[in-house]
C-alpha positions in Angstrom: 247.1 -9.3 211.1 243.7 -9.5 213.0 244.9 -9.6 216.2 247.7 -6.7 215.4 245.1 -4.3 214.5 243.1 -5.7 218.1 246.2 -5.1 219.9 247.3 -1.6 218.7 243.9 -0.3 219.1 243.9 -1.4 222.5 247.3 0.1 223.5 245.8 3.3 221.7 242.6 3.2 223.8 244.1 2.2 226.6 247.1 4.8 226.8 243.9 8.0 225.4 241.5 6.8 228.6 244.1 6.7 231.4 245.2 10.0 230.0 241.8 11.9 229.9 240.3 10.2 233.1 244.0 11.5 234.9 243.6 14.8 233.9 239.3 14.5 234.6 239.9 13.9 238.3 242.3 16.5 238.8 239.3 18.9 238.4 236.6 17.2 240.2 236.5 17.1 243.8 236.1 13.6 246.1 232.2 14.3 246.4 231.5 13.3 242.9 232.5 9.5 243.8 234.7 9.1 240.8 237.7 6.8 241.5 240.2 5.4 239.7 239.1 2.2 240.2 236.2 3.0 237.7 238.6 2.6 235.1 238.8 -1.5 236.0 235.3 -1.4 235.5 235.6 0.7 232.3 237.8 -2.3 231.0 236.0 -4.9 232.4 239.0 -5.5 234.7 237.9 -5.8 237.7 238.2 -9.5 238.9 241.3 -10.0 237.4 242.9 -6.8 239.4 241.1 -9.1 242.5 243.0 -11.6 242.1 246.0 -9.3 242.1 245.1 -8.6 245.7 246.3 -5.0 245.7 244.5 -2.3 247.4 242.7 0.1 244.8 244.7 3.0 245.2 245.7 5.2 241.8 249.7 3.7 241.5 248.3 0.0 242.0 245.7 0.5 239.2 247.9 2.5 236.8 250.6 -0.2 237.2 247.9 -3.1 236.5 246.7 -1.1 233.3 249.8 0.1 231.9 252.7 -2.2 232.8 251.6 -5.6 234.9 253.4 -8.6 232.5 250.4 -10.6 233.8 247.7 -8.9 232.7 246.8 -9.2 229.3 245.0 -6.5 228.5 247.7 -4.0 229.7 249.6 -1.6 227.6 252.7 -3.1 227.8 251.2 -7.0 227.3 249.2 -5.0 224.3 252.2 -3.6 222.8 254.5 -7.1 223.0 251.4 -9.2 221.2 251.4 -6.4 218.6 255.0 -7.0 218.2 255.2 -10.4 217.7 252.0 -10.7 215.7 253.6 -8.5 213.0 257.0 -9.9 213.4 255.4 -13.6 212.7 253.9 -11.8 209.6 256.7 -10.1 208.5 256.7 -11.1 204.8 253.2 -9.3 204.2 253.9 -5.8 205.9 256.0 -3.5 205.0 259.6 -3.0 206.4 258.7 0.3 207.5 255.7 -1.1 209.4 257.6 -3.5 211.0 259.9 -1.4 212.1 257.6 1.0 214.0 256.0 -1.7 215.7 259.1 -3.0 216.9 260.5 0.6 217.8 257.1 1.1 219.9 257.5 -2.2 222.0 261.3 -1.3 222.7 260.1 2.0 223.9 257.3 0.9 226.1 259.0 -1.7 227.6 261.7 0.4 229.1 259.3 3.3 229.6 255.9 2.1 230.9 257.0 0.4 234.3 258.4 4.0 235.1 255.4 6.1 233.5 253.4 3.6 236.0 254.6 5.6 239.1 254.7 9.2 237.9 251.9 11.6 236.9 254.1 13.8 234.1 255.8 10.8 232.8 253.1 9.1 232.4 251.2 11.5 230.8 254.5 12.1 228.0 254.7 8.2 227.8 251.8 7.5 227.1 250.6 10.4 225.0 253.3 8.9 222.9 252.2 5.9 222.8 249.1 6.9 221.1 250.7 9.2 218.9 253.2 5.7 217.5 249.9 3.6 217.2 248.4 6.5 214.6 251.3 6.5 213.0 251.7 2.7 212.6 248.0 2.5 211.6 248.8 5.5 208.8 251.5 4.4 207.8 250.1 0.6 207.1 247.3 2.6 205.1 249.4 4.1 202.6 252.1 1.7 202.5 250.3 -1.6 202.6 248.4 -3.3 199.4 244.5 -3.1 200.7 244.4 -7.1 200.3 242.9 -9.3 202.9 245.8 -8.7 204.9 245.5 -5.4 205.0 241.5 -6.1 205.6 241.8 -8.2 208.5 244.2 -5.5 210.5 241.5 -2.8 209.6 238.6 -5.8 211.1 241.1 -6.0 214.7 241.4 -2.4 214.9 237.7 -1.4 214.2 236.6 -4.4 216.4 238.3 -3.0 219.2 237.5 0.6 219.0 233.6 -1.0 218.7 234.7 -2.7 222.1 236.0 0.3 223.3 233.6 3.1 222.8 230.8 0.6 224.1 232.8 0.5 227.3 233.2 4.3 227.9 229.6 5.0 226.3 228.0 2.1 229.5 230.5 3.4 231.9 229.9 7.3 231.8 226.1 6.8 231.5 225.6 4.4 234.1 228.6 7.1 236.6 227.1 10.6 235.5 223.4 9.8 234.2 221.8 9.8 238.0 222.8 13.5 238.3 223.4 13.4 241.9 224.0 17.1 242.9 227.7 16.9 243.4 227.5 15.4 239.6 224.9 17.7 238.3 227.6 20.7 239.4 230.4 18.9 237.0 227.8 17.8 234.3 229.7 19.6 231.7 233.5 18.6 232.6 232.5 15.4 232.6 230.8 14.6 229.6 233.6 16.7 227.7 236.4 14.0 229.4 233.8 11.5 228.0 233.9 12.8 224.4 238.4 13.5 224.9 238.4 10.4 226.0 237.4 9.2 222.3 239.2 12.1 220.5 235.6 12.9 219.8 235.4 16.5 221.8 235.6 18.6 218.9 233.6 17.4 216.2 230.9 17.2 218.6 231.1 20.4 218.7 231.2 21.5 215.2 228.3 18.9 214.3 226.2 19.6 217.4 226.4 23.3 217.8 225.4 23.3 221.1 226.4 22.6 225.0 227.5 19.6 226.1 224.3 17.3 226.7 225.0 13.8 228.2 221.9 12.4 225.7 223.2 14.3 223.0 227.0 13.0 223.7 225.7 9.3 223.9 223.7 10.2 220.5 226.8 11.4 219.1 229.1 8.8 220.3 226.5 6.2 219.5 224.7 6.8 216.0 226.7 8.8 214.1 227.2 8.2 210.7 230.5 9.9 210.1 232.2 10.3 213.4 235.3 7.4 213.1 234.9 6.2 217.0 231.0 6.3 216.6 229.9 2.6 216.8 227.6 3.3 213.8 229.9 4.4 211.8 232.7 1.5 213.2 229.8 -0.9 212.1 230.2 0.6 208.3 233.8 0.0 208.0 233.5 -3.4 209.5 231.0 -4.1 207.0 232.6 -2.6 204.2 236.2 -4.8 205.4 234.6 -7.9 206.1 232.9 -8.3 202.7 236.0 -7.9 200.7 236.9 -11.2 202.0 235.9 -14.6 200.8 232.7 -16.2 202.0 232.3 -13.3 204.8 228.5 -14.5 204.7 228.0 -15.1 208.5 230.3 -12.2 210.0 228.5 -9.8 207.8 224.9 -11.2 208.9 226.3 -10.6 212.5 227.2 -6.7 211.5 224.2 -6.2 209.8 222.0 -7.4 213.0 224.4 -5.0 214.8 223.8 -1.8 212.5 220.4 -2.1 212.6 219.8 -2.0 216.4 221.7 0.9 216.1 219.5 2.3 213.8 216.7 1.8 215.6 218.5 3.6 218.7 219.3 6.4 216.4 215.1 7.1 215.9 213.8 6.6 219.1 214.5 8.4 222.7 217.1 8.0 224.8 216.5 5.2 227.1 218.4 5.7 230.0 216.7 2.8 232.0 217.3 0.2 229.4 220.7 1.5 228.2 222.9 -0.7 230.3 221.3 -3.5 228.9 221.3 -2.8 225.6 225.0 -1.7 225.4 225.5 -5.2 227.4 223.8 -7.4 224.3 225.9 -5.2 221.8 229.0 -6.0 223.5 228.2 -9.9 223.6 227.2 -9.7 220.1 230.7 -8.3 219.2 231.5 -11.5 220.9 229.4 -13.4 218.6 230.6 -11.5 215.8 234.7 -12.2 216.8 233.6 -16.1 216.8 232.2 -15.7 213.3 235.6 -14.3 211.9 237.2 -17.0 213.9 235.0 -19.8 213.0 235.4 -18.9 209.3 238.7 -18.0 208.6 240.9 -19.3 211.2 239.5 -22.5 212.8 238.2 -24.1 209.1 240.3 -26.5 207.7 242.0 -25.6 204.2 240.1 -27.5 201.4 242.4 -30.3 199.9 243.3 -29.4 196.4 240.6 -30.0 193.5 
């Protein structure tokens, strides 16, 4: 259940970003330097795309990230571990559940290799995709008892969207922080893509009441409290899942060292020097913190019967 809540979030992340950075670079012109081979940097892609040895052009990349077999961390890879994770854990989720996850794969794997090579079919397809994955994670909600089961898929998902908005928080501010001119003429497009990248666009907005600001957008995205993508508030619901599990001792230590560097962002000035790092050390501690759940629940051996 822990690594079908990692793998839909990631198809759902994955399938929202290609979207929003597609429709992003049909606005800007080439002087802003943003490629699409950003995005293999936004997923930490990059070497294994090498490896590929493809040229970086958009239909090589979009094929690598949404349909290669052979890489992992692709939508379609995403979506077939999803699958078989549930279908191995069929007797704890609901038929319904099972179904939509299975409906999901069928439809990605005879739609994503095509949605690869086209502009508007990729953009139905995957739009799709997303809108299946909120489904499936709603529909566990209300259908699933809020047992451990249910608490380790809400752990996958929440650990990946941590992952996740990490990735797109380092990635803008390291692109569009410099403000060269051709990016200081585009400021505002881009940090709105930033923000629709996360679904995160309009209660910015309503909570911020004023223009787009790129330190107010890595504020937002970074230490709000309420916001559902916000890493501070991903840290709560982590915290919140993990301790309805037995002896969650050590993962919850690793949270609570998390949540309160993030606090400690949320008081003091934006750093944009030291930002790279710091998002760097978070994302390695996530690391840390996937080892703990590991290390506790699914490498210990079972204690022999009193």
């Amino acid at each position: 259940m822990y690594w079908a809540g990692r793998y839909l979030e990631r198809a759902e992340n994955t399938s929202r970003l290609i979207n929003i950075y597609a429709t992003m670079l049909l606005d800007l012109p080439a002087e802003t330097g943003i490629r699409w081979d950003h995005l293999l940097h936004i997923f930490g892609a990059e070497e294994p795309f090498r490896q590929t040895k493809s040229k970086r052009s958009e239909q090589t990349v979009m094929k690598f990230l949404i349909a290669d077999p052979d890489n992992p961390a692709s939508i379609l890879s995403s979506l077939r571990a999803a699958r078989e994770n549930v279908r191995t854990s069929r007797d704890i989720v609901p038929t319904e559940g099972w179904e939509c996850v299975n409906e999901l794969y069928l439809m990605g794997s005879k739609q994503l290799k095509r949605a690869a090579t086209g502009r508007r079919r990729r953009f139905d397809t995957l739009s799709s995709v997303i809108q299946r994955c909120q489904q499936i994670t709603g529909l566990l909600s209300g259908t699933m008892s809020h047992g451990q089961a249910y608490n380790f898929l809400r752990i996958g998902n929440f650990l990946e969207r941590a992952d996740m908005t990490s990735r797109v928080v380092d990635v803008a501010a390291s692109t569009l922080a410099p403000e060269t001119p051709a990016i200081k003429h585009y400021e505002n497009t881009l940090w709105m893509a930033v923000l629709r990248s996360l679904s995160a666009y309009q209660m910015y907005r309503r909570y911020m009441r004023r223009r787009v600001a790129s330190a107010d957008v890595v504020a937002f995205l970074w230490c709000d409290p309420d916001f559902p993508r916000a890493v501070r508030r991903v840290l709560d619901v982590l915290s919140s899942s993990l301790e309805r599990l037995p002896h969650p001792e050590e993962p919850v230590r690793v949270v609570q060292e998390l949540r309160s560097d993030v606090e400690i962002d949320r008081e003091a000035p934006m750093d944009w020097a030291n930002l790279h790092d710091r998002i760097d050390r978070f994302q390695v501690d996530l690391g840390r913190l996937h080892a703990a759940i590991e290390q506790e629940w699914f490498l210990k051996e079972a204690e022999p019967p009193a």
